[in-house]
N, C-alpha and C positions, 0 to 999 in steps of 0.2 A: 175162759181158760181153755176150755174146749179148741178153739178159734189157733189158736199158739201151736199146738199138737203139732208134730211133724210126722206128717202122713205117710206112714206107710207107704213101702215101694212092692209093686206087682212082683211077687216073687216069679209070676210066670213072663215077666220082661226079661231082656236083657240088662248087664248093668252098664249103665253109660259111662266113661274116663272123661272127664272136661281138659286135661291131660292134652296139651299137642303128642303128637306120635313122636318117635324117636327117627330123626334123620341120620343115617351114615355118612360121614365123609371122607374119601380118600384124598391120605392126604399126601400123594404122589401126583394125584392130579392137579393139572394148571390150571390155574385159579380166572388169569388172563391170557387173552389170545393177543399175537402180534399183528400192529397194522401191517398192512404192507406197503412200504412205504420204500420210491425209488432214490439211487445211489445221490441224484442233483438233487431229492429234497433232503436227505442227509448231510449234502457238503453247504447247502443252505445252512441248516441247522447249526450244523460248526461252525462257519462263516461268519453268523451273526452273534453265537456265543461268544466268539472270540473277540469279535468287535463290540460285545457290550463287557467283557471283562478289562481288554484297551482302555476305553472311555472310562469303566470305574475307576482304573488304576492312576488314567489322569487326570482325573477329579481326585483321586486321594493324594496326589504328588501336588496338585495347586493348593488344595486344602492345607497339606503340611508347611507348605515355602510361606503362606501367608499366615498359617499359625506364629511360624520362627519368624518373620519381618515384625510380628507385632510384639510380641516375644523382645524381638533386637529394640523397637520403640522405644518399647517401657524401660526396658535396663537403660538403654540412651537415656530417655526424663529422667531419673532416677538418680542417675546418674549427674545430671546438669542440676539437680536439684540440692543433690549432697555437696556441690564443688559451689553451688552459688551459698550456698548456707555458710560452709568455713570461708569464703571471701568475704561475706557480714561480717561473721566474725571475728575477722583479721581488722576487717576497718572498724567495728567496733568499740578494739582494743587498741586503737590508735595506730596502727602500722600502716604503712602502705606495702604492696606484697615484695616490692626489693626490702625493705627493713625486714620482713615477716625472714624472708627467705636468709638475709646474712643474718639474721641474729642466730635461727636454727643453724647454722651452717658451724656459725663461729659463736656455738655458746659453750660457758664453761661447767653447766652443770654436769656432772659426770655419768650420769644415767639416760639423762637425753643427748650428750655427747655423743655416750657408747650406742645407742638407739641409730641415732646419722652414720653413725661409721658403717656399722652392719648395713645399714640400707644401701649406703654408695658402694658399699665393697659388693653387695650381692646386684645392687642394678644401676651401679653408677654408668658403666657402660649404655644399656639402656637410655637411660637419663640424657647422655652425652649422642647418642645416635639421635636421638628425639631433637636437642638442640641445634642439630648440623640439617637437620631435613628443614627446621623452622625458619631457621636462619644461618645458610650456608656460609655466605660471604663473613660476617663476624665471628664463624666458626674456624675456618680457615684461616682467619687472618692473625687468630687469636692462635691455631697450633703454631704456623707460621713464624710468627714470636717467637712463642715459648720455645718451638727449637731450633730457633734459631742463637737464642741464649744458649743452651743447652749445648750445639754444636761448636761456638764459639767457646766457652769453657772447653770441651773437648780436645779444643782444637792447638789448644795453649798447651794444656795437659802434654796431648800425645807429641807435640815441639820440642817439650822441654823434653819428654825424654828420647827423642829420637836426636836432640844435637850434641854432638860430640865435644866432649870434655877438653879444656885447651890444656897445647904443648901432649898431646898424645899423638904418638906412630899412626902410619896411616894404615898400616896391617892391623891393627889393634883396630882402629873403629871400623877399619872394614869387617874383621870379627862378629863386631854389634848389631850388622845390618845380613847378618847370613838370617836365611828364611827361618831353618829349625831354631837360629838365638829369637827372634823376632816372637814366633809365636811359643817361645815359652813365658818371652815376656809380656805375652798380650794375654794370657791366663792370670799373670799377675795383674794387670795393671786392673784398675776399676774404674773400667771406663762403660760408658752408657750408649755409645753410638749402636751396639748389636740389639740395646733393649729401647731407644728410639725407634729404629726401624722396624722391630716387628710391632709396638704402638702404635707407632702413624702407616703402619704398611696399606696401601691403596691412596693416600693422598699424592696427586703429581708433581706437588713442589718439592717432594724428595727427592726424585732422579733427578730435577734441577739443583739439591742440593748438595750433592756427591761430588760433580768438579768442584764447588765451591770449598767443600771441605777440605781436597786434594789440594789445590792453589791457597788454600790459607796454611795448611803444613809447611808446604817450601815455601810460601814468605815469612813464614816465620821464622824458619829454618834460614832463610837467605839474609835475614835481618840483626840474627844473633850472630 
């Protein structure tokens, strides 16, 4: 036990601190010193910063365009994969896609009726652009027709009232054909040729339409 004792210290020593001393530091003073370093290794410096920021920036522009290409893929598959599913489906249920498509068109249930109308009112256009890019010629040929019906009804129409009543003066239906009688009567009439043209407006077999329409009025006219 003796051996354990903690021996006494020479009172005539000094005492010793194990203690690091205490360092001051100011802390105004600069901590690093600047190289010195000339204006061409500076314009270096920037030089090459800027040409490794370039290089990041078009590796992050290649990065992004090949993210959205695969991006566009997928939606693409995705895509072909939901339209090849409902074309199963279609022949499944026995249709071929022209029966699939007029029975949708022309059915009488009245909630999928109303379903189609909304759709062709809101993207029939659409719909109809798409068909004239797919297949121009049947598109055209097929407005073509229709107003050419259209014109032709018109054309009766605007005859019958433009020919004068028999056994009337000839001051009297000169009267009929004064401009201001003309177009108060073309407010009344109901006719279609002003909402043809802005419908087919850009097809070129209109401006070949326009004499045709004038030369069926006076034969008509020349006829009664």
């Amino acid at each position: 036990m003796a051996g354990l004792k903690r021996l006494r210290n020479d009172e005539n020593e000094p005492i010793s601190n194990g203690n690091l001393p205490l360092e001051f530091r100011d802390g105004l003073k600069r901590r690093c010193k600047a190289l010195n370093i000339s204006e061409d290794e500076i314009r270096v410096l920037r030089d090459q910063r800027a040409a490794n920021d370039a290089q990041a920036a078009e590796e992050q522009k290649v990065m992004l365009l090949a993210q959205a290409e695969i991006a566009k893929e997928v939606h693409r598959a995705e895509g072909h994969a939901r339209l090849q599913c409902v074309l199963t489906s279609i022949s499944d249920a026995g249709f071929t896609l022209y029966e699939f498509l007029d029975k949708l068109v022309n059915t009488k249930d009245h909630a999928t009726s109303s379903q189609v109308s909304q759709m062709l009112i809101s993207k029939g256009g659409n719909l109809l652009e798409s068909i004239c890019q797919r297949q121009p010629k049947m598109a055209h040929a097929w407005a073509a027709k229709t107003t050419g019906e259209i014109l032709a009804h018109e054309i009766s129409k605007l005859a019958e009232h433009l020919r004068p009543q028999q056994n009337r003066g000839v001051a009297r239906v000169l009267e009929e054909f004064l401009l201001t009688r003309i177009i108060s009567d073309a407010k009344e009439l109901d006719t279609r040729v002003m909402q043809i043209r802005n419908i087919i407006r850009g097809y070129t077999f209109v401006v070949g339409a326009i004499p045709k329409v004038i030369h069926g009025v006076l034969t008509q006219l020349w006829r009664k």
